[in-house]
C-alpha positions as CSV (number, residue, x, y, z in Angstrom):
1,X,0.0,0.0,0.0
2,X,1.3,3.7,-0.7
3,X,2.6,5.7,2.3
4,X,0.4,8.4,1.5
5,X,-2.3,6.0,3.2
6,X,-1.1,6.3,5.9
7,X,-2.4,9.2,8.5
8,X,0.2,12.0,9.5
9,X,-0.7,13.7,12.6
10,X,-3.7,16.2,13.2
11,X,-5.0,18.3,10.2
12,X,-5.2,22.1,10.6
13,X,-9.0,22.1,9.6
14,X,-11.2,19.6,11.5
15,X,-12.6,16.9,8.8
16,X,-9.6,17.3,6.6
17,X,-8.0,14.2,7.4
18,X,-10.9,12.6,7.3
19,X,-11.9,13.8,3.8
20,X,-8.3,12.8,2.5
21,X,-8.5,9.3,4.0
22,X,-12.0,9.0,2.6
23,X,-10.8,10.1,-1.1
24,X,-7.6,7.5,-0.9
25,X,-10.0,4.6,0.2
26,X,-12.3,5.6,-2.6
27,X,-9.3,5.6,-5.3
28,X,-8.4,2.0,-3.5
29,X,-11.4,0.6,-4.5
30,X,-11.5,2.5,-7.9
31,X,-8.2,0.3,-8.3
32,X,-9.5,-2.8,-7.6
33,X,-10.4,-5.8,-10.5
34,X,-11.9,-9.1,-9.9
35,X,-8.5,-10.6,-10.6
36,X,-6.9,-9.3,-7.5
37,X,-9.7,-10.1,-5.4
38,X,-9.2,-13.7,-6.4
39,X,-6.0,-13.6,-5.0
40,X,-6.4,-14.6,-1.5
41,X,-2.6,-13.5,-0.4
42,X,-3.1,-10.2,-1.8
43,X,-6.9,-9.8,-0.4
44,X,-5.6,-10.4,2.9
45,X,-2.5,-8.2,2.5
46,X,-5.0,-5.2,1.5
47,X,-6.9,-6.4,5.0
48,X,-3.7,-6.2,7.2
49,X,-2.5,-2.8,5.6
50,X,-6.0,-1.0,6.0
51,X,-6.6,-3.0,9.5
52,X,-2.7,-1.1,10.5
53,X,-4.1,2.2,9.1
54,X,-7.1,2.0,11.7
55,X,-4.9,0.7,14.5
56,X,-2.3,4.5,13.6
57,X,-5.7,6.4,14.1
58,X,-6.7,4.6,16.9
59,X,-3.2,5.0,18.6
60,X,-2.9,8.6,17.6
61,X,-6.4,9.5,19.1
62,X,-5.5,7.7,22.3
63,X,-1.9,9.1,22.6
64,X,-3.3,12.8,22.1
65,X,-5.9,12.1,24.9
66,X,-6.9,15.4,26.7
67,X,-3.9,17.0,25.1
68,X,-5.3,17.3,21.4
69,X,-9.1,19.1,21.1
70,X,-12.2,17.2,21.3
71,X,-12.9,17.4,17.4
72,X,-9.6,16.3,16.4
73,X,-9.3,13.5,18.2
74,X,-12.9,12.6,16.7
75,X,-11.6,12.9,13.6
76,X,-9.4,10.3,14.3
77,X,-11.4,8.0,15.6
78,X,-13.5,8.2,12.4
79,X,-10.6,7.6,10.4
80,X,-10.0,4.7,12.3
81,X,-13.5,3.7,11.7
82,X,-13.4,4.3,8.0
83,X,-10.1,2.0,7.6
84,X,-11.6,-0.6,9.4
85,X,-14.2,-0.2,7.2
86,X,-12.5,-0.7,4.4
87,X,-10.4,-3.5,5.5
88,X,-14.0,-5.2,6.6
89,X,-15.5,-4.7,3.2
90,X,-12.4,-6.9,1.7
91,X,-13.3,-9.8,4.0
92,X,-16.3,-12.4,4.3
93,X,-18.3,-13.3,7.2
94,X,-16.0,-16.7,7.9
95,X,-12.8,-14.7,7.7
96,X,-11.6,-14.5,11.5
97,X,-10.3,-11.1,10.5
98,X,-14.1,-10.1,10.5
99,X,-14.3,-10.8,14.3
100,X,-11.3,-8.9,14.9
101,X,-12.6,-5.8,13.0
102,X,-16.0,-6.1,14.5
103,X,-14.1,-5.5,18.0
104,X,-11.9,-2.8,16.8
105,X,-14.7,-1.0,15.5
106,X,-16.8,-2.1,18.7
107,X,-14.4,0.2,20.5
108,X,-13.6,2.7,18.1
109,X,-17.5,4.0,18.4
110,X,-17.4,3.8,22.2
111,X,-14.5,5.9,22.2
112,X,-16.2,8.2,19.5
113,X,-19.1,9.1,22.2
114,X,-17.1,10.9,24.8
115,X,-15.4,13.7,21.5
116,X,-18.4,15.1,20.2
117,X,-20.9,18.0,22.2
118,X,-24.0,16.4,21.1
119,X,-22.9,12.6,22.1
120,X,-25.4,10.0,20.3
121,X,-28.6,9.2,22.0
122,X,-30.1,5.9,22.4
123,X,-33.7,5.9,21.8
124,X,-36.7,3.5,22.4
125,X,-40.5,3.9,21.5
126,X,-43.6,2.2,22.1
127,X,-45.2,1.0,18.8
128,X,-48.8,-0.1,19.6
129,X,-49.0,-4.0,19.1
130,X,-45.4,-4.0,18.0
131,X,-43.2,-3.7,21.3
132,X,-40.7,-1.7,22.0
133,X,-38.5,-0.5,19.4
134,X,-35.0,0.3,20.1
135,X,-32.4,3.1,17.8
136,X,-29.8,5.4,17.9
137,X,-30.1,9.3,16.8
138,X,-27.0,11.3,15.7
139,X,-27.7,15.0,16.1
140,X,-26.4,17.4,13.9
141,X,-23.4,18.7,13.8
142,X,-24.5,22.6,13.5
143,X,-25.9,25.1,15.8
144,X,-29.1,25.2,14.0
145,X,-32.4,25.2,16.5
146,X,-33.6,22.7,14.0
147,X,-32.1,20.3,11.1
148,X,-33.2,18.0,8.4
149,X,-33.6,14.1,9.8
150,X,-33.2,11.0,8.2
151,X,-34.6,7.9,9.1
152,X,-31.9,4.8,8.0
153,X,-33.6,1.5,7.7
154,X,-30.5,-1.5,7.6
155,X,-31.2,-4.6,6.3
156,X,-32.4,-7.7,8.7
157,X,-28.8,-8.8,9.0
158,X,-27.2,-5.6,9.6
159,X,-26.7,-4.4,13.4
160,X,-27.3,-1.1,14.3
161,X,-23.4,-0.5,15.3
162,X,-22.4,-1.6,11.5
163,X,-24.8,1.3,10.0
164,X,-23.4,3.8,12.6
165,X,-19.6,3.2,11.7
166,X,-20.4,3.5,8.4
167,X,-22.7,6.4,8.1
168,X,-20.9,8.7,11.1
169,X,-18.0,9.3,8.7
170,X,-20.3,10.7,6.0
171,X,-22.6,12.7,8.0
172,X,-20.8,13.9,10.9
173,X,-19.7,17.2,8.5
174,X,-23.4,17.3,7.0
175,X,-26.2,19.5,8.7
176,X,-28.4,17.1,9.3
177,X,-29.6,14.2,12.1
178,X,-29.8,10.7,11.2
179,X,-31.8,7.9,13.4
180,X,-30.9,4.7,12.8
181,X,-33.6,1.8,13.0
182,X,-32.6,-1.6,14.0
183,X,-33.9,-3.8,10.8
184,X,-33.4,-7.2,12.4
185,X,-36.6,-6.4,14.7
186,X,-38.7,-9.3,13.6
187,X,-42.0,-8.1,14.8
188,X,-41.8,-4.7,13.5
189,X,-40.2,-5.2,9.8
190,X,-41.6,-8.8,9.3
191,X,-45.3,-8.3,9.6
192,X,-47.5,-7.2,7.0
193,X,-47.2,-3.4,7.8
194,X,-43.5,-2.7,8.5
195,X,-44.5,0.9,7.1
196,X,-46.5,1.0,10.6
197,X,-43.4,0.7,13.0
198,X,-41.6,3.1,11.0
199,X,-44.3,5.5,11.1
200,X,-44.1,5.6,14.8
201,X,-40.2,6.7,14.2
202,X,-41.7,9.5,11.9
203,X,-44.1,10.5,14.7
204,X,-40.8,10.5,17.3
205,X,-39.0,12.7,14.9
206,X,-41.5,15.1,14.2
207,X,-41.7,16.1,18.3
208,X,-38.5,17.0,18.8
209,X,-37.8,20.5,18.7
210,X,-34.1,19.6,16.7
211,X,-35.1,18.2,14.1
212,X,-37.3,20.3,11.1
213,X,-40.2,18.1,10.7
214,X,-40.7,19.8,7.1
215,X,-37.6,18.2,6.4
216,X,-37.7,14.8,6.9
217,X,-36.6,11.8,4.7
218,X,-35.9,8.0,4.6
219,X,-33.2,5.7,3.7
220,X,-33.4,1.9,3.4
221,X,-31.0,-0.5,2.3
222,X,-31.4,-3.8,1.5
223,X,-34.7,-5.3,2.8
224,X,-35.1,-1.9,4.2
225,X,-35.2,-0.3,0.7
226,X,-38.5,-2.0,0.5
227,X,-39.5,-0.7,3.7
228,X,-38.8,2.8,3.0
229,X,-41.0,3.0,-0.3
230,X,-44.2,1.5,1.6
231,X,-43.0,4.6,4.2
232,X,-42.6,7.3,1.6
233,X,-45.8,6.2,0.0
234,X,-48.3,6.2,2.7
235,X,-46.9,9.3,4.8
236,X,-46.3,12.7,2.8
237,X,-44.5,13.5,6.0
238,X,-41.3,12.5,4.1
239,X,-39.8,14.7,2.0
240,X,-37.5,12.3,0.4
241,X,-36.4,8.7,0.2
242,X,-34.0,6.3,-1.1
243,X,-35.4,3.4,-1.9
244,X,-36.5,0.4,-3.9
245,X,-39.2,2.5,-5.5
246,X,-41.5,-0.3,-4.9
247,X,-40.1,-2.6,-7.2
248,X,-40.1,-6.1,-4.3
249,X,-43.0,-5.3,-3.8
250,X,-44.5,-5.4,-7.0
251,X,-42.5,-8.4,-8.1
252,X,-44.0,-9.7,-5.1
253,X,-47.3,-8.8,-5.6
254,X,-46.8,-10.5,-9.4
255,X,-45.5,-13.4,-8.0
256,X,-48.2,-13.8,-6.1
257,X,-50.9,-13.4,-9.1
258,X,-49.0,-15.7,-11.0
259,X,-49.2,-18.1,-8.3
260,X,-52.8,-17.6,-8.1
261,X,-53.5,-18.1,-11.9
262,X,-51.6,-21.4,-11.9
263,X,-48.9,-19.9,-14.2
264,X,-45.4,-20.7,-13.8
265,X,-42.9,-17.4,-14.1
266,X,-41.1,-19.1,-17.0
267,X,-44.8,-19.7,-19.3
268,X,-45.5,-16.6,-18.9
269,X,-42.8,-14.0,-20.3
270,X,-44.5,-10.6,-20.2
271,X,-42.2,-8.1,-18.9
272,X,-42.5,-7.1,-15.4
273,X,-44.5,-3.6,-14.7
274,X,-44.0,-2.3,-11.7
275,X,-45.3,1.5,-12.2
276,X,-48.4,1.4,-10.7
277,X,-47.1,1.5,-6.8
278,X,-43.9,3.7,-7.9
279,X,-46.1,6.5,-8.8
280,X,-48.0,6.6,-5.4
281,X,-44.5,7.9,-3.8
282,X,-44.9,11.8,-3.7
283,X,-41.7,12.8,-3.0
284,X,-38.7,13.0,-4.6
285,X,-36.8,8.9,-4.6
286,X,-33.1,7.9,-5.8
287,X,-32.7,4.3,-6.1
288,X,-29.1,2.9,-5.6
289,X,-29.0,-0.4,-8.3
290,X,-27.3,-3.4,-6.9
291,X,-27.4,-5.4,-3.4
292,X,-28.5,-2.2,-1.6
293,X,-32.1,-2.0,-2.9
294,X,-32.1,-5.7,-4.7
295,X,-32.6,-3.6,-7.7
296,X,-31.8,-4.0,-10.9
297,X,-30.4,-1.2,-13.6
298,X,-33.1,-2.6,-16.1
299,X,-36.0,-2.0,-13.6
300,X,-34.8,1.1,-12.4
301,X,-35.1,2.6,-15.6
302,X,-38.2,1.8,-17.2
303,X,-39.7,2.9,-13.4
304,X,-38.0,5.6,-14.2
305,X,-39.3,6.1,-17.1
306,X,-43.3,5.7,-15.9
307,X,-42.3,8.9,-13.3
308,X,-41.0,10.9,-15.8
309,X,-44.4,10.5,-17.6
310,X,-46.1,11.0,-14.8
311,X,-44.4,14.3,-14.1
312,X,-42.9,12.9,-10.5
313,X,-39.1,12.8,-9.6
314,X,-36.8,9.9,-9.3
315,X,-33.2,9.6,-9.8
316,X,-30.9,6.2,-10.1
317,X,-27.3,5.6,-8.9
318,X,-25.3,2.5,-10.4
319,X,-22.5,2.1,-7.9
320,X,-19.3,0.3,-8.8
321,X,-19.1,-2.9,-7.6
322,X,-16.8,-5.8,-8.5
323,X,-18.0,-9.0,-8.6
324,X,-16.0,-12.1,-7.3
325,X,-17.0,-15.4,-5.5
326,X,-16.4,-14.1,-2.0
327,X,-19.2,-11.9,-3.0
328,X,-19.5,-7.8,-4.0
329,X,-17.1,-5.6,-3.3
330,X,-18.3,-1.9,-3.4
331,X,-17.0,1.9,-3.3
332,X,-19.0,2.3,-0.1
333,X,-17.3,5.4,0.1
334,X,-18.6,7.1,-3.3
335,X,-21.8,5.7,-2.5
336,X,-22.2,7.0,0.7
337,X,-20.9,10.2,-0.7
338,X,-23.4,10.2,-3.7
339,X,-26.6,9.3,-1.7
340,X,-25.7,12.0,1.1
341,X,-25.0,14.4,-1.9
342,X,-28.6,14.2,-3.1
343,X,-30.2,14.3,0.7
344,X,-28.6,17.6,0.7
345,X,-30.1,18.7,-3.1
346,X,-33.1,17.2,-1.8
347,X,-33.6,18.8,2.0
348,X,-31.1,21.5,1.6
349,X,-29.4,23.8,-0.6
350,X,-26.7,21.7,-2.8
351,X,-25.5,21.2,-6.2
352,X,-27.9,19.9,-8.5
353,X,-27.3,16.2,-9.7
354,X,-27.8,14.0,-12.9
355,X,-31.2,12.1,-12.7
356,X,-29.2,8.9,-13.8
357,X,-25.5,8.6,-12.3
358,X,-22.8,5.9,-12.8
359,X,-20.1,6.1,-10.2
């Protein structure tokens, strides 16, 4: 690995480290090709470099202590986070370097708590017949008496601490809150209205004086992509979502008919048309193709296409992702970037972006 990877001491501008780390991770992925990921000597190389990166940040935000401001030494717990990252994103849920990174990140985040003014909050709610429901709100970084929220929706095998490392790098320099929703709770995403449970989020959000209940939007990813359409299109609440567009559940729904009918899906080769619950989303929807909405391009675009002639607004990402048989490896770093990108076009003022985007 280049020496430039490698951190070198506290930036003069909080979040410049971390926005150079970030850019050198995403040009390391950029690099990749499905013939190096074969190579299990090399994959596990790349694993122990960007595992040693984390372990500098982590030892450079421990060494500075109380000597170094708050921020900074936040900074470089995040860039710790963000390596591990990385190096976690190389490896495969067997790979005993996953348990090892699952610690180091583990106590990167419980270090992160004590650094920043407005620490993270845990919060549970009462959801009618559903139980208790149990998340974790970020506030945002800004001195705002009210921000834009987003509601993020992991997928059922995704913990709550694995969307937080992830997402705290991206949004901790962003004005806006997030609240991250546990997806593995069974009785709340697996019944027949998971739109329900995530409506008493929405109602949670929209009482607390710091968040801008105008302003409000939902990300799923995942099984939560699906989750977040039913959301966006039964509560105008939300200003904006990223999501599946509907598409599960209209294959779902066609699968079902088919069923029904007696007709097997490979009689019957009529092309899929899933428009009809798209266009009952009133706000603004990007849809990020690939394992993070179960999407494909080909879908995507001809819903696309039905909201276009309907006059309504959705945009499409297609991230870069390498294909290998440990499974996907993706720029989670331009991805992140990208969907944060339009949140801000969408709840804030931002640079306007391409309705169709290829990173």
């Amino acid at each position: 690995m280049d020496c430039e990877y490698w951190p070198h001491g506290f930036s003069d501008v909080a979040g410049g480290s971390l926005a150079r780390l970030r850019k050198r991770a995403s040009a390391f992925f950029e690099g990749l090709s499905v013939t190096d990921l074969v190579r299990e000597t090399q994959r596990k190389s790349w694993i122990s470099d960007w595992t040693r990166v984390g372990d500098d940040y982590l030892l450079l935000a421990e060494s500075a202590g109380g000597a170094g401001p708050d921020h900074v030494v936040g900074e470089s717990y995040l860039c710790a986070l963000t390596a591990f990252e990385v190096a976690r994103s190389l490896s495969y849920s067997e790979d005993p370097a996953s348990i090892v990174l699952a610690d180091k990140i583990g106590l990167s985040l419980s270090k992160l708590e004590d650094c920043f003014t407005k620490p993270i909050e845990r919060a549970e709610i009462d959801c009618f017949d559903q139980g208790p429901l149990e998340g974790l709100f970020l506030p945002a970084a800004c001195d705002e008496s009210s921000a834009p929220a987003i509601i993020c929706v992991g997928d059922e095998e995704v913990t709550l601490s694995s969307m937080l490392s992830r997402l705290f790098p991206v949004a901790l320099c962003r004005r806006v809150s997030l609240l991250l929703i546990d997806g593995r709770n069974a009785s709340a995403f697996r019944s027949s209205k998971p739109e329900h449970a995530l409506g008493c989020w929405l109602d949670y959000l929209d009482g607390r004086p710091d968040v801008d209940s105008s302003r409000i939007a939902v990300y799923g990813e995942g099984a939560g992509a699906s989750h977040a359409s039913r959301l966006a299109s039964s509560d105008r609440r939300i200003a904006a979502a990223v999501c599946d567009g509907g598409l599960w559940a209209s294959h779902r729904r066609q699968a079902s008919v088919r069923w029904i009918a007696g007709v097997s899906h490979g009689a019957d080769r009529s092309p899929i048309r899933p428009l009809r619950i798209s266009r009952t989303i009133p706000c603004p929807i990007l849809m990020v193709v690939g394992s993070r909405s179960m999407v494909r391009e080909e879908d995507a675009l001809e819903l696309q296409a039905g909201y276009r002639q309907s006059g309504a607004h959705c945009s499409i990402v297609v991230p870069n992702a390498i294909q290998n048989p440990l499974g996907e490896v993706e720029n989670f770093i331009a991805v992140d970037d990208f969907v944060f990108d339009w949140f801000d076009d969408k709840l804030g003022s931002a640079r306007q972006l391409d309705p169709l985007t290829y990173l």
